[in-house]
C-alpha positions in Angstrom: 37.2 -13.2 -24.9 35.5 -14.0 -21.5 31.8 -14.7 -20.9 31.4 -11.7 -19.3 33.1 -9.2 -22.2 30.6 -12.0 -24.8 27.4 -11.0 -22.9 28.1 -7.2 -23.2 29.1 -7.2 -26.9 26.0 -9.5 -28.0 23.8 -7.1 -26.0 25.3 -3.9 -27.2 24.3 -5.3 -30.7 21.2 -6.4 -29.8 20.0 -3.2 -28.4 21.6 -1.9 -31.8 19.3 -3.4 -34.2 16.6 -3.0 -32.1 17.0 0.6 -32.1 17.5 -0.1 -35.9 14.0 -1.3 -36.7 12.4 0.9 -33.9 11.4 -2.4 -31.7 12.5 -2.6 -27.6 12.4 -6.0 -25.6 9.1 -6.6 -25.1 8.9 -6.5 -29.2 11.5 -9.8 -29.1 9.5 -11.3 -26.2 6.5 -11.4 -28.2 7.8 -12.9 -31.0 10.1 -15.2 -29.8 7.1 -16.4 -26.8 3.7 -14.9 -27.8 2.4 -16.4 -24.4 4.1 -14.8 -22.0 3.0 -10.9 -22.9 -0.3 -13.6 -22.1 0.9 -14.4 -18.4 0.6 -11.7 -15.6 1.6 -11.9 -11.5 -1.3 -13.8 -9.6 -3.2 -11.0 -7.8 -2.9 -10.8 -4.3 -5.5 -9.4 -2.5 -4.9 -7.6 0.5 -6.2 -9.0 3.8 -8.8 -5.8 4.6 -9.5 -5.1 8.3 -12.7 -4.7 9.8 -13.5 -1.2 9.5 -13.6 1.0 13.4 -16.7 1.4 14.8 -17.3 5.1 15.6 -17.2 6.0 19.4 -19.2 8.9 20.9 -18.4 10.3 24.5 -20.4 13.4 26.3 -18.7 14.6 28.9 -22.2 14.5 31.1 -21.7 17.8 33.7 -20.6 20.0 30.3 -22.4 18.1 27.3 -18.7 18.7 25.1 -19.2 15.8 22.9 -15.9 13.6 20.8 -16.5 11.5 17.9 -13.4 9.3 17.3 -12.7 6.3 15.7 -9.6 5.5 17.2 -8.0 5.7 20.8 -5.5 8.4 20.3 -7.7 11.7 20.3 -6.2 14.5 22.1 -9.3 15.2 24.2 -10.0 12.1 25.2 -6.7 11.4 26.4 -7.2 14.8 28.3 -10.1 13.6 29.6 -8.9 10.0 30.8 -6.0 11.9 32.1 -8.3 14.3 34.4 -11.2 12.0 35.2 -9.4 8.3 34.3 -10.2 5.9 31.7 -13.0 3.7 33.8 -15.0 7.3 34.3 -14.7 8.3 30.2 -15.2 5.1 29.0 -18.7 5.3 30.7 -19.4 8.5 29.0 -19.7 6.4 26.0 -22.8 6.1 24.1 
């Protein structure tokens, strides 16, 4: 008998009499090493990033008005577009 065809048969019974007397793996863990059900994964935290600060442009001759977090609004692209980035970025309040 290999190692191999050894390993499948002793598990195969294993998981037998476990089903047997209703207990899984975690069951044999515990008994066998009662402190490592003890023993979690260290906790990573994450790294959190500095939350975006809110941005507020009026268009001056119109008074249309975009909140936006972020640089990827569709009207202020629009608007850097038409009247350039320098120009919009002085609408900001």
């Amino acid at each position: 008998m290999t190692t191999a065809s050894k390993e499948i048969e002793f598990e195969t019974k294993l998981r037998n009499l476990l089903g047997e007397y209703g207990y899984g793996l975690r069951n044999v863990i515990d008994l066998l090493d009662p402190p490592a059900s003890r023993r979690s994964a260290p906790v990573v935290e994450k790294a959190t990033r500095k939350p975006r600060q809110l941005k507020v442009c009026k268009k001056n001759h119109t008074g249309e008005r975009v909140e936006t977090k972020g640089g990827n609004h569709k009207t202020l692209k629009e608007w850097k577009s038409d009247y350039g980035a320098e120009t919009v970025e002085s609408w900001v309040s």
